[in-house]
C-alpha positions in Angstrom: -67.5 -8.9 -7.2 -64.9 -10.1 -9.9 -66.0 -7.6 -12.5 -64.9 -4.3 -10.5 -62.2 -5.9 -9.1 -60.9 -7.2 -13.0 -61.9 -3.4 -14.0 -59.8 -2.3 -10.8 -56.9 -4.4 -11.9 -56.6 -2.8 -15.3 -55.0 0.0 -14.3 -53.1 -1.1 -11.0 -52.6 -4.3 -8.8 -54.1 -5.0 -5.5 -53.5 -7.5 -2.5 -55.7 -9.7 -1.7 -55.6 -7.9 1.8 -56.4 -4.6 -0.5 -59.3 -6.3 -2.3 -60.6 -7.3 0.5 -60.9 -3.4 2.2 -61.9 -2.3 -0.8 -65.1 -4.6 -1.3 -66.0 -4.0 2.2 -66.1 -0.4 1.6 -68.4 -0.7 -1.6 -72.0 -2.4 -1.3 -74.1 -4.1 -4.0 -77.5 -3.1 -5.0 -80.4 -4.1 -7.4 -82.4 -1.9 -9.3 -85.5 -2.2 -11.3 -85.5 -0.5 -14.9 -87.1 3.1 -14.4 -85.6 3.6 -11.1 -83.9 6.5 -10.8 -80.6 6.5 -8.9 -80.0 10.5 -8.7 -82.2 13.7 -9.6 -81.2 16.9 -10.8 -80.5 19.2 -7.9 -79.3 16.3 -5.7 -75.3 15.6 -4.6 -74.1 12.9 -5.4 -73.1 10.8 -3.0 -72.0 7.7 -5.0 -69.8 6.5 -7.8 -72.1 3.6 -9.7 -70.2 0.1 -10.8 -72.6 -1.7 -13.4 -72.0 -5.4 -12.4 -75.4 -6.0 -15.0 -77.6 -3.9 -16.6 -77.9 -0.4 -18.2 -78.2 3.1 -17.1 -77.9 6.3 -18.7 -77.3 10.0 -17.3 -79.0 12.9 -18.7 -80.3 16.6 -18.1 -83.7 17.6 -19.1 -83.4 21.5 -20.4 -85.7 24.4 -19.7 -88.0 23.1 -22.4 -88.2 19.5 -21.3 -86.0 18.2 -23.9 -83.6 15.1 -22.1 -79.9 15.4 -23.0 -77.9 12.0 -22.6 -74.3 12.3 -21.9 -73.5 9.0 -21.0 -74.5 5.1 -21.1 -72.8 2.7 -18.9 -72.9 -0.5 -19.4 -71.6 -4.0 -18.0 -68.0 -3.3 -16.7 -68.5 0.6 -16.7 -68.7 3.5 -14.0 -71.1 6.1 -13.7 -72.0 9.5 -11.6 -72.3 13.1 -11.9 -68.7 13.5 -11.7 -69.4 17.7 -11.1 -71.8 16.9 -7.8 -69.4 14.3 -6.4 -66.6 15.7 -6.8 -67.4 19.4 -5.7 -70.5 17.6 -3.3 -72.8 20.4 -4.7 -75.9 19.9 -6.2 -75.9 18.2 -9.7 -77.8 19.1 -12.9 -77.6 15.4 -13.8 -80.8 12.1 -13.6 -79.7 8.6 -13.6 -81.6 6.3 -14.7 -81.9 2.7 -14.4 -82.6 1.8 -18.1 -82.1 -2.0 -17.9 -83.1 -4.1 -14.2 -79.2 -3.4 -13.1 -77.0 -5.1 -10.4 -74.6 -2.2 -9.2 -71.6 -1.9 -6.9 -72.1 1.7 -4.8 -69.3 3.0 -3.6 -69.8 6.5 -1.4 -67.9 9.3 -2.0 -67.0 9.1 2.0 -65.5 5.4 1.5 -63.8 6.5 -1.4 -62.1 9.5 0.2 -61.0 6.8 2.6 -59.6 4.4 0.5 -57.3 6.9 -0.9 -55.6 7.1 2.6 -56.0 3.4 3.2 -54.2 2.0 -0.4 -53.3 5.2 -2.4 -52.8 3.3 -5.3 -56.6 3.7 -5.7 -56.2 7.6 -6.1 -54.5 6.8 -9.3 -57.3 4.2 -10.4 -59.2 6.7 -10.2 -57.4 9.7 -11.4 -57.0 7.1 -14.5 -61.0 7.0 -14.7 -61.1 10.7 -14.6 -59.0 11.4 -17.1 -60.2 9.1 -19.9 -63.9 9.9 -19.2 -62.5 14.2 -19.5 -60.9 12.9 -22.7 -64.3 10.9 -23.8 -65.9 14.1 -23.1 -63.7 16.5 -24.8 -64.2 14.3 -28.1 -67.5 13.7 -27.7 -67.8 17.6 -27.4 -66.1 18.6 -30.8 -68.0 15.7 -32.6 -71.1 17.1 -31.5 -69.9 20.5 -32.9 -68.0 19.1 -36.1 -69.4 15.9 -37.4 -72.9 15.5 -39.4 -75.2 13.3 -37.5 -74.9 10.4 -39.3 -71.2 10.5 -38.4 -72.0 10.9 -35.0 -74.3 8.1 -35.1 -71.5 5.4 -36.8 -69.1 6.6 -34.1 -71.6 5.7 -31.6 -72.5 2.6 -32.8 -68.4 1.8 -32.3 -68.5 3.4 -29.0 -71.3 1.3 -27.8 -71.9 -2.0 -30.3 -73.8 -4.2 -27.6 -75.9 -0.9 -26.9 -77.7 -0.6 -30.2 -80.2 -3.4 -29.8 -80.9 -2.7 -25.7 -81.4 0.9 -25.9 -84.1 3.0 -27.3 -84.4 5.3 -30.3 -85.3 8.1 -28.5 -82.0 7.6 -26.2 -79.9 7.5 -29.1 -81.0 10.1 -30.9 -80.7 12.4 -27.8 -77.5 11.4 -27.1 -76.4 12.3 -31.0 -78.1 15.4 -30.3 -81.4 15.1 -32.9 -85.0 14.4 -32.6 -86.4 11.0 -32.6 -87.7 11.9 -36.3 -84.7 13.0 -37.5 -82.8 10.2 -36.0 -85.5 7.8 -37.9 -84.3 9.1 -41.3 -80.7 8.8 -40.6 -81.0 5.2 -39.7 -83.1 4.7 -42.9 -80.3 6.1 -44.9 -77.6 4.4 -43.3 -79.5 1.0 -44.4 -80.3 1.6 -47.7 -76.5 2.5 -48.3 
């Protein structure tokens, strides 16, 4: 339980008393890859902690075409911030992609530990706000930049990524077919 509390500790410091409530409000689960942790048209009732592993969110669209937004990796958070936040049903999977060791924490729990030590509300405020600004750039690189410049910022974002996760996941969270995605790459290594 180091990892979230090291992650915690980034942004502010907590007793030992503190880390203590905290843990015992989270619990740690293991997932096989495949599983899925949430389906579209679910609430969400948990913010994820990736102790190990991989897992992706995504939205498949009217024509069954998947839309990644987000990986999370070792060290990272994930949920469908919309559905846990407003507890209304989500538009968002998530998948296990790689067998996965997470921390759950329930949006119940976390409600509480914002009364308990408030200095988690701005942990996660913090979190909030640099996965909006993620978002926002993400956004306008998506509506800006060629794919192959999308790609290369990618492969920044997400370096330990590239080998563990699957063409088809990369090219749809670029935003291009798996074929197209295929051509890019061959470019990109003959340059």
């Amino acid at each position: 339980m180091t990892l979230i509390l090291e992650n915690i500790a980034k942004h502010v410091s907590l007793t030992t008393k503190e880390e203590e409530l905290f843990l015992s409000k989270t619990s740690v689960h293991h997932y096989k890859a495949k599983s899925i942790l949430l389906h579209a048209g679910e609430v969400c009732k948990y913010s994820y902690f990736v102790n190990s592993g991989i897992l992706r969110s995504f939205n498949i669209n009217d024509n069954i075409v998947e839309h990644v937004l987000h990986f999370a990796c070792e060290g990272w958070w994930i949920g469908d911030m919309y559905s846990l936040l407003s507890q209304k049903p989500g538009n968002l999977f998530i998948e296990v992609l790689e067998d996965a060791e997470l921390v759950l924490l329930s949006k119940e729990n976390q409600e509480q530990l914002y009364f308990e030590i408030p200095k988690l509300e701005r942990f996660f405020r913090i979190l909030t706000e640099n996965s909006l600004i993620t978002h926002q750039e993400r956004l306008m690189d998506n509506l800006s930049l060629p794919a192959e410049e999308r790609f290369e910022k990618f492969c920044k974002k997400y370096p330990s990524l590239i080998q563990n996760i699957s063409q088809k996941n990369i090219a749809s969270y670029i935003g291009v077919t798996p074929e197209f995605f295929s051509k890019i790459k061959s470019r990109l290594i003959r340059k």
